[in-house]
MOPAC internal coordinates of N, CA, C and O (Angstrom, degrees):
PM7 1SCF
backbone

  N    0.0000 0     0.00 0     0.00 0    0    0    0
  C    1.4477 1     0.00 0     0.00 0    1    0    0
  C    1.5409 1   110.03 1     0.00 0    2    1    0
  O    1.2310 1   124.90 1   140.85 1    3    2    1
  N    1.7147 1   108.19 1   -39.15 1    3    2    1
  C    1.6844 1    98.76 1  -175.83 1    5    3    2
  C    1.6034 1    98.12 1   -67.54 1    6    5    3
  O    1.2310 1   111.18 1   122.56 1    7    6    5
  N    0.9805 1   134.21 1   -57.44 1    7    6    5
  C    1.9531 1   138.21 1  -175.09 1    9    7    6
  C    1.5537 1    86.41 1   -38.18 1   10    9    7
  O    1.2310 1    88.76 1   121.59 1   11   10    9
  N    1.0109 1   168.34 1   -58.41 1   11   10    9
  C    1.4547 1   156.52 1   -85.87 1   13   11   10
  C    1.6452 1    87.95 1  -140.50 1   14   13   11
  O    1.2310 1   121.41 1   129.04 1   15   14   13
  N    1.3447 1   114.92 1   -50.96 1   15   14   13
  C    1.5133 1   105.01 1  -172.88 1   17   15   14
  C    1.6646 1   117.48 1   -97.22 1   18   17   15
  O    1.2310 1   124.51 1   179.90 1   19   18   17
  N    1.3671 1   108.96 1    -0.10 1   19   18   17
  C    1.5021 1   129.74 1   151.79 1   21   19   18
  C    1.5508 1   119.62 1   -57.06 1   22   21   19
  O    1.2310 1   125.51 1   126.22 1   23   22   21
  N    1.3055 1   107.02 1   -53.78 1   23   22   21
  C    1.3141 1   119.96 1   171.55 1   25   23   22
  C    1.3179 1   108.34 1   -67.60 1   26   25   23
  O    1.2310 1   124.04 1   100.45 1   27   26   25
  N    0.9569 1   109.85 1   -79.55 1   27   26   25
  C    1.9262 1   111.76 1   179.18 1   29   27   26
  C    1.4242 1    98.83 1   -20.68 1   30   29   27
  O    1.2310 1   118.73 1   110.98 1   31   30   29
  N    1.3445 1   120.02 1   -69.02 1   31   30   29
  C    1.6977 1   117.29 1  -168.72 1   33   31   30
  C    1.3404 1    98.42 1   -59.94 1   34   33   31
  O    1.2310 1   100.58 1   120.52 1   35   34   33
  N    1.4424 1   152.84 1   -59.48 1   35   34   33
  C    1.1214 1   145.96 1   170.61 1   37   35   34
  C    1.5124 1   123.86 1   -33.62 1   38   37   35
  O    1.2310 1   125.45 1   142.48 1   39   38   37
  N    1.3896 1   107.13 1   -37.52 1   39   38   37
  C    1.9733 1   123.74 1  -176.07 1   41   39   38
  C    1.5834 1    98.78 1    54.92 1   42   41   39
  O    1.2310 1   105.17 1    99.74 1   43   42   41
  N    0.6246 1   145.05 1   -80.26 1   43   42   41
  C    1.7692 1   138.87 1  -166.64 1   45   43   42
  C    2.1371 1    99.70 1  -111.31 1   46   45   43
  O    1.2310 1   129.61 1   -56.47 1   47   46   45
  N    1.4488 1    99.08 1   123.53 1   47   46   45
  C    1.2496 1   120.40 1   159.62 1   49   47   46
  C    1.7062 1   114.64 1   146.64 1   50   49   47
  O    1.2310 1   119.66 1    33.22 1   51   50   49
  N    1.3997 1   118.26 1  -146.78 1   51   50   49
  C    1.3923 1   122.51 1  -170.39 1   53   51   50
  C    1.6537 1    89.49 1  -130.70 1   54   53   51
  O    1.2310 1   131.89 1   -20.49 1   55   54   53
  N    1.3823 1    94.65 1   159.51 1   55   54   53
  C    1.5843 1   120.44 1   171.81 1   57   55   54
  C    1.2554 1    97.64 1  -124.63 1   58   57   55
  O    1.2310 1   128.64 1   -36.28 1   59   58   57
  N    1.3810 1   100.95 1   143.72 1   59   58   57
  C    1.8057 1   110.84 1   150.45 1   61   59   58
  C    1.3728 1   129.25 1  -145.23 1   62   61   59
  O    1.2310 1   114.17 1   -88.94 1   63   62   61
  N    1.0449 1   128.64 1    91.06 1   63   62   61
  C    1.7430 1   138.21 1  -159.15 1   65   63   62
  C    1.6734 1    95.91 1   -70.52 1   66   65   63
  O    1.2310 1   113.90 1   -32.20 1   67   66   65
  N    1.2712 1   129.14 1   147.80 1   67   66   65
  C    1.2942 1   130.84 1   115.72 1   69   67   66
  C    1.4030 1   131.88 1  -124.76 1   70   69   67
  O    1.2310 1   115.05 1    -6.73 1   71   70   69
  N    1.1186 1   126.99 1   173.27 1   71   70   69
  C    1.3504 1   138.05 1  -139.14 1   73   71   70
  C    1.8752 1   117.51 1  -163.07 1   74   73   71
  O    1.2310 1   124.65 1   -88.03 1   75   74   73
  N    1.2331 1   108.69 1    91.97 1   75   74   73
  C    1.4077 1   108.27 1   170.03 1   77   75   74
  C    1.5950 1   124.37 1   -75.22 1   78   77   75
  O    1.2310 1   116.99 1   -50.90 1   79   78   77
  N    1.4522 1   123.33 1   129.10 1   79   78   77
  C    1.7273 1   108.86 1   179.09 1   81   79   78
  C    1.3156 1   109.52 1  -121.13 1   82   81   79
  O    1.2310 1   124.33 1   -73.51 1   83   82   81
  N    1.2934 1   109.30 1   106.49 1   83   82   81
  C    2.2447 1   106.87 1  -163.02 1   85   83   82
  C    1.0667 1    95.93 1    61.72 1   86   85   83
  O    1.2310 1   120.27 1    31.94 1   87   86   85
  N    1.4425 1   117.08 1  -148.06 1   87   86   85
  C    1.6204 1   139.98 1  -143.89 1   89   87   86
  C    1.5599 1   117.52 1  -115.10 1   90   89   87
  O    1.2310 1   124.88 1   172.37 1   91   90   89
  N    1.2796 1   108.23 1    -7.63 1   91   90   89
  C    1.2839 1   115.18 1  -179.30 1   93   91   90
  C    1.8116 1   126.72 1  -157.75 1   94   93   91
  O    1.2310 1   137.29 1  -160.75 1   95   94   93
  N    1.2250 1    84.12 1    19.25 1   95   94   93
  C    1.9450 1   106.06 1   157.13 1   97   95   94
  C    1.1083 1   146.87 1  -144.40 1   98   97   95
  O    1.2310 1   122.91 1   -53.98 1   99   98   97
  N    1.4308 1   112.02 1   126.02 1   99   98   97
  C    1.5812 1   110.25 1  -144.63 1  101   99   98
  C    1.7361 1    98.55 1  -128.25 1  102  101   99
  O    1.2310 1   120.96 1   -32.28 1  103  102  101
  N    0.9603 1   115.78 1   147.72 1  103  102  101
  C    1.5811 1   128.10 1  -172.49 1  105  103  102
  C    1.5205 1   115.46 1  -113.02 1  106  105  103
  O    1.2310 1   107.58 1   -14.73 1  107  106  105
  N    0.9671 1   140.77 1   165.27 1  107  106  105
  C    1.7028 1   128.40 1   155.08 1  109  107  106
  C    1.9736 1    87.87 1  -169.91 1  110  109  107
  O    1.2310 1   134.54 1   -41.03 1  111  110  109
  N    1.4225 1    89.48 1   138.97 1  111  110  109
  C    1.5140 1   118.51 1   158.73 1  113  111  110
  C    1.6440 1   112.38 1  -125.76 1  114  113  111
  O    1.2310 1   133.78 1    -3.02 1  115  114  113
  N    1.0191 1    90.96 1   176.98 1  115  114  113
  C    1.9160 1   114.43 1  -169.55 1  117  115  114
  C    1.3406 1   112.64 1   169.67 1  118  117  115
  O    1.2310 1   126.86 1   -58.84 1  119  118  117
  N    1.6648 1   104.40 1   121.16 1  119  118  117
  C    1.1179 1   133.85 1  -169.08 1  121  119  118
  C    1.9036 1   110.07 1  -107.77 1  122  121  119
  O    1.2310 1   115.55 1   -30.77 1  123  122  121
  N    1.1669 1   126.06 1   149.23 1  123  122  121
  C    1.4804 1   140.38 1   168.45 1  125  123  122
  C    1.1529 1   124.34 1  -116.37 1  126  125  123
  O    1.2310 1   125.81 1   -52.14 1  127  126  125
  N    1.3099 1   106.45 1   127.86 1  127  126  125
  C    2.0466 1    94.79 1  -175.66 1  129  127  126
  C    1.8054 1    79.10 1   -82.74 1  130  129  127
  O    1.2310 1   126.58 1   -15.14 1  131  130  129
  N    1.4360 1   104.95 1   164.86 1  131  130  129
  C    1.7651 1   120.78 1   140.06 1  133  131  130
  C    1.5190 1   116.74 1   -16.63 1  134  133  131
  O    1.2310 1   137.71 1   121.13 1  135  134  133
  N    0.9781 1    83.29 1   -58.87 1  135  134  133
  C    2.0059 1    73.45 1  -163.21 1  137  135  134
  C    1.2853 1    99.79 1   -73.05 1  138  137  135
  O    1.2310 1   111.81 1   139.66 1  139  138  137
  N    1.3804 1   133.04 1   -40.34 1  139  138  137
  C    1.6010 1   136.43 1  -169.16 1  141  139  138
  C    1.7779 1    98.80 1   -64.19 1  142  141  139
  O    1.2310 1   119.09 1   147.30 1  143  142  141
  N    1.3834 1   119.34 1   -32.70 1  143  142  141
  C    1.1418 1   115.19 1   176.65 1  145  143  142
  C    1.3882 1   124.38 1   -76.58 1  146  145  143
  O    1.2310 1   123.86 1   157.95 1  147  146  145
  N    1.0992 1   110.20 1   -22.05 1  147  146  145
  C    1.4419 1   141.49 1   178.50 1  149  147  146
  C    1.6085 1   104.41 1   -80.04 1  150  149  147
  O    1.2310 1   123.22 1   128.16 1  151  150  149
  N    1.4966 1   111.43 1   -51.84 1  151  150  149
  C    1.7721 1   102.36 1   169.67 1  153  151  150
  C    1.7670 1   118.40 1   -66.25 1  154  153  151
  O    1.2310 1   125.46 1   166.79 1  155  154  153
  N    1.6554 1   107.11 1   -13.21 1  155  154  153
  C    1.4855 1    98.96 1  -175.31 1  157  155  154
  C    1.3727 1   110.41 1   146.51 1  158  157  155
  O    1.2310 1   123.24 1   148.88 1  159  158  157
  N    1.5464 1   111.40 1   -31.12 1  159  158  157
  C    1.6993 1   135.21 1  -175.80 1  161  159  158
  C    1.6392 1    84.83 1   -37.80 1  162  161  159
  O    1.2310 1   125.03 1   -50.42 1  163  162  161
  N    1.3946 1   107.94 1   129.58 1  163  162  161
  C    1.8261 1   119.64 1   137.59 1  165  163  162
  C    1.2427 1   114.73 1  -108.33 1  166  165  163
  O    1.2310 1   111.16 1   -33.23 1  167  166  165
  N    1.0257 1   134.25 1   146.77 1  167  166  165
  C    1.6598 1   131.20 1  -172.89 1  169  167  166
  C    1.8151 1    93.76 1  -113.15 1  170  169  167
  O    1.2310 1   119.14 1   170.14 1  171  170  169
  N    1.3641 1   119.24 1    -9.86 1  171  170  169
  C    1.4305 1   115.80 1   179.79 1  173  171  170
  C    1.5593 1   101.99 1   -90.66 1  174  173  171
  O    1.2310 1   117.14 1   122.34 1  175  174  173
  N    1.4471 1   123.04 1   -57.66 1  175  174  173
  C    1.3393 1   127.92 1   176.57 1  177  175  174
  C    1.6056 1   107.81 1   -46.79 1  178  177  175
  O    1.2310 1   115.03 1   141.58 1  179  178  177
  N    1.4816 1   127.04 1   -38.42 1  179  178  177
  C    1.4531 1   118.86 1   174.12 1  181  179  178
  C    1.3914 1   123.26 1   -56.96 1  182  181  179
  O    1.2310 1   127.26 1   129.29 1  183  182  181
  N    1.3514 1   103.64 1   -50.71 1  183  182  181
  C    1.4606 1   131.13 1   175.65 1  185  183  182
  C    1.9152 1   108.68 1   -52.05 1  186  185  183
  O    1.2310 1   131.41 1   130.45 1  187  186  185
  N    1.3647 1    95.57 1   -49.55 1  187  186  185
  C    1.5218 1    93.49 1   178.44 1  189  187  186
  C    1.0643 1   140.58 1   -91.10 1  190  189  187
  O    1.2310 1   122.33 1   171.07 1  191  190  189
  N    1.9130 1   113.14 1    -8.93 1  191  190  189
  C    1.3373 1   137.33 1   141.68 1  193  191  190
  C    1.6181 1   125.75 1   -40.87 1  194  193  191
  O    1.2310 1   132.25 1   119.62 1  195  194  193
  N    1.6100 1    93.94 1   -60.38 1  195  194  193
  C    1.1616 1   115.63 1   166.90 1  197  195  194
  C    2.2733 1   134.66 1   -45.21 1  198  197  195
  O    1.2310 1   132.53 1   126.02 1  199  198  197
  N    1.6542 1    93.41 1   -53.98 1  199  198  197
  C    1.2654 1   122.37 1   176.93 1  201  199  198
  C    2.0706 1    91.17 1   -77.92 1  202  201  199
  O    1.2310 1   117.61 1   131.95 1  203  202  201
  N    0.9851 1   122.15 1   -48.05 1  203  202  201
  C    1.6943 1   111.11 1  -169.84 1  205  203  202
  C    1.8121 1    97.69 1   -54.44 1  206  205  203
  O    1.2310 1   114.03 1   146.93 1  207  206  205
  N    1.4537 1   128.90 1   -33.07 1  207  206  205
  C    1.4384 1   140.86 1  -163.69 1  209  207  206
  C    1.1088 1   101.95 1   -71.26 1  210  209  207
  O    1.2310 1   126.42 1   122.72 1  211  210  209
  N    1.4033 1   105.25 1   -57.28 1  211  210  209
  C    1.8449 1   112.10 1   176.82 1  213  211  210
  C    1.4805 1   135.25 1   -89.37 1  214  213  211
  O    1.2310 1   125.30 1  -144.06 1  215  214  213
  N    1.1976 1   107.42 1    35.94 1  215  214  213
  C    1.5801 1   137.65 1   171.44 1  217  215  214
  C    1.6833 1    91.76 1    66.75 1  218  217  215
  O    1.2310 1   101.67 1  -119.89 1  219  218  217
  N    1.0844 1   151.05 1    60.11 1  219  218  217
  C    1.6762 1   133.59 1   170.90 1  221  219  218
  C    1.7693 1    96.59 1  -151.58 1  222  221  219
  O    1.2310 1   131.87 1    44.63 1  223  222  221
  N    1.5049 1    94.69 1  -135.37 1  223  222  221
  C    1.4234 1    78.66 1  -155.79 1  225  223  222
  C    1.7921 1    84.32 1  -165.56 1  226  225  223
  O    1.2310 1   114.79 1   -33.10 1  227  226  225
  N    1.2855 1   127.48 1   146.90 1  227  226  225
  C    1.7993 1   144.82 1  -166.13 1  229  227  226
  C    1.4482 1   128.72 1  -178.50 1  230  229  227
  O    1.2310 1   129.15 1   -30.28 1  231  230  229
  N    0.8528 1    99.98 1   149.72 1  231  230  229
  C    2.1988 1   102.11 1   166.52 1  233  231  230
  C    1.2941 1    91.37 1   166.94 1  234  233  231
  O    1.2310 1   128.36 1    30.80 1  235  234  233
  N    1.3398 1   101.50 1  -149.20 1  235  234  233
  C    1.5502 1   121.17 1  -149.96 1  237  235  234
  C    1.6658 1   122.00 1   131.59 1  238  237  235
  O    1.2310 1   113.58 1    25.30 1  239  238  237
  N    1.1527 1   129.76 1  -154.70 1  239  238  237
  C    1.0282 1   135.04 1  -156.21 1  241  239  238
  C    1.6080 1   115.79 1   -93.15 1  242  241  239
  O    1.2310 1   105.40 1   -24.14 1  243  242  241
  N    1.1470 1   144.65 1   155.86 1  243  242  241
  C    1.4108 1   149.86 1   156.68 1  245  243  242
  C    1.9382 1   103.12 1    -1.66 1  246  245  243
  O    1.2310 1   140.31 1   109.04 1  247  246  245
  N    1.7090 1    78.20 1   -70.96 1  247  246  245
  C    1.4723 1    76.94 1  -161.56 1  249  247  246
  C    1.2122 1   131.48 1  -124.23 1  250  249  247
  O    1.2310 1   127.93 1  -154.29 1  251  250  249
  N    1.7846 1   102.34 1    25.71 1  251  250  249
  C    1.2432 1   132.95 1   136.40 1  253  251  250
  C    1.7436 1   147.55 1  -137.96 1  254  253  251
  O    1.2310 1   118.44 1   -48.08 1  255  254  253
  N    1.0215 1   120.58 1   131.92 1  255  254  253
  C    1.3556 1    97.61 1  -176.24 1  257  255  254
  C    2.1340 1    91.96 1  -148.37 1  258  257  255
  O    1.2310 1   136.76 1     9.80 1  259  258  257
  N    1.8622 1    85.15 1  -170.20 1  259  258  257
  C    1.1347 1    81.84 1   179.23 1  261  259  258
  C    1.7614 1   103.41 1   179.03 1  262  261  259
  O    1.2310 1   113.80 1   -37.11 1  263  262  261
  N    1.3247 1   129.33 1   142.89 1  263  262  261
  C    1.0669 1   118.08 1  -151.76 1  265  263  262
  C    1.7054 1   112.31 1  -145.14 1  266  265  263
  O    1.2310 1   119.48 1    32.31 1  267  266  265
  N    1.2779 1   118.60 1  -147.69 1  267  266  265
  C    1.2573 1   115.94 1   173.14 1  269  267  266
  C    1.6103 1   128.09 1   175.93 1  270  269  267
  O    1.2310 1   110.61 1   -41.56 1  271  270  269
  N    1.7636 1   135.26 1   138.44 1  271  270  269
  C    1.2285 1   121.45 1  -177.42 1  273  271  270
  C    1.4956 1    98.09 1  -153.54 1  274  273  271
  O    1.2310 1   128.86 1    16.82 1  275  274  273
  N    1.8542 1   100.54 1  -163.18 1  275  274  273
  C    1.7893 1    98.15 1  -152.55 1  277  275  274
  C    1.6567 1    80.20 1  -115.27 1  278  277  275
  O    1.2310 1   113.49 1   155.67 1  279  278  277
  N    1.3687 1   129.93 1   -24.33 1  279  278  277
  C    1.5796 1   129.78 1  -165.38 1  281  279  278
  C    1.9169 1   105.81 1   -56.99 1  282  281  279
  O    1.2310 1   125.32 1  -102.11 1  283  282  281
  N    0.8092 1   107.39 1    77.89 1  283  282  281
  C    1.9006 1   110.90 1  -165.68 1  285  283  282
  C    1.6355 1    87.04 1   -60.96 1  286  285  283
  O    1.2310 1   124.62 1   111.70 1  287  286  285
  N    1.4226 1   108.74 1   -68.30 1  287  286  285
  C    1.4382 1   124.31 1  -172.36 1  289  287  286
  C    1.8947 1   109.95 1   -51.18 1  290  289  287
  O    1.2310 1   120.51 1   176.45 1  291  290  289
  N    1.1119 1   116.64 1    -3.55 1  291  290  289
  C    1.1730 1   104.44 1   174.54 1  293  291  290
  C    1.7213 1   113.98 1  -117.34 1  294  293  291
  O    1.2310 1   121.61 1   170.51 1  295  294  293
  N    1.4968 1   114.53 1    -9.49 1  295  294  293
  C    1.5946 1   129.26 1   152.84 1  297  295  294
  C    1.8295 1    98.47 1    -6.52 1  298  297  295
  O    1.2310 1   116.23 1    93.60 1  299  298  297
  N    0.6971 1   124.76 1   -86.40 1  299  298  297
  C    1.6673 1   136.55 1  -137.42 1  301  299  298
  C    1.5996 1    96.48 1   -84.22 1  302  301  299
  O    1.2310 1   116.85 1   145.82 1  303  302  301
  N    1.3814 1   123.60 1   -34.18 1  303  302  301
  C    1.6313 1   130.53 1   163.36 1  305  303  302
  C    1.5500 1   119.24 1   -48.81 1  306  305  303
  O    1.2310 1   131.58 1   117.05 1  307  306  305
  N    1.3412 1    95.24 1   -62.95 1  307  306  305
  C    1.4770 1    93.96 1  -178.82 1  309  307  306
  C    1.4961 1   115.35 1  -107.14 1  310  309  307
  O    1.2310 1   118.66 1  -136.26 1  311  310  309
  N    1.5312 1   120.16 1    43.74 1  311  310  309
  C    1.4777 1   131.41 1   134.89 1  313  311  310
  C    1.5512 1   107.30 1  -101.32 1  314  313  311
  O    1.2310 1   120.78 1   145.84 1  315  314  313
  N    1.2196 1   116.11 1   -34.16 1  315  314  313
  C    1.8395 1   113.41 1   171.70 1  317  315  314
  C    1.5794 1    90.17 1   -48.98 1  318  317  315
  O    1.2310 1   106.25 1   145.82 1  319  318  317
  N    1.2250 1   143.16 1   -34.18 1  319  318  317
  C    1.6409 1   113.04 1  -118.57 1  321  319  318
  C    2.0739 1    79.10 1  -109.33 1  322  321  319
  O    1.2310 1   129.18 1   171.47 1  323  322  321
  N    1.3560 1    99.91 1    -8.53 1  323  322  321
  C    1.9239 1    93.50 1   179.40 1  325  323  322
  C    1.3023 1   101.45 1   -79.88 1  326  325  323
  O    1.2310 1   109.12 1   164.51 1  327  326  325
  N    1.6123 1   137.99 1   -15.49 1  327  326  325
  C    1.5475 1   126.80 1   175.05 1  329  327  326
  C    1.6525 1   100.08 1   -31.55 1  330  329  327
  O    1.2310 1   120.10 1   180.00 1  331  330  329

């Protein structure tokens, strides 16, 4: 829900949440407006770029997805690495 009203306030671009839970579970979503999907945005390929970094596994759709891994300590690395 927060990715969803991030975007909305944004109107055109990508989201990408992550999320540490304790010491060894890690979450990530990423959202696409239309047009970002329309320039090329996958929100599954982010998700699964993302999730391959942090040992787990995610995707989904264009212009949503959402995924998951155990690398807690590497959270903040491989969201730097989508600049």
């Amino acid at each position: 829900a927060l990715g969803a009203q991030i975007l909305g306030k944004l109107g055109d671009g990508v989201v990408v949440l992550g999320a540490a839970f304790g010491t060894d579970k890690v979450s990530v979503v990423a959202l696409c407006s239309p047009a970002a999907v329309k320039a090329g945005g996958k929100a599954g390929d982010i998700v699964r770029d993302l999730c391959t970094k942090l040992g787990g596994k995610g995707g989904g759709k264009p212009d949503f997805a959402m995924g998951g891994g155990k690398d807690v300590a590497g959270l903040d690395a491989a969201l730097a690495s989508l600049r």
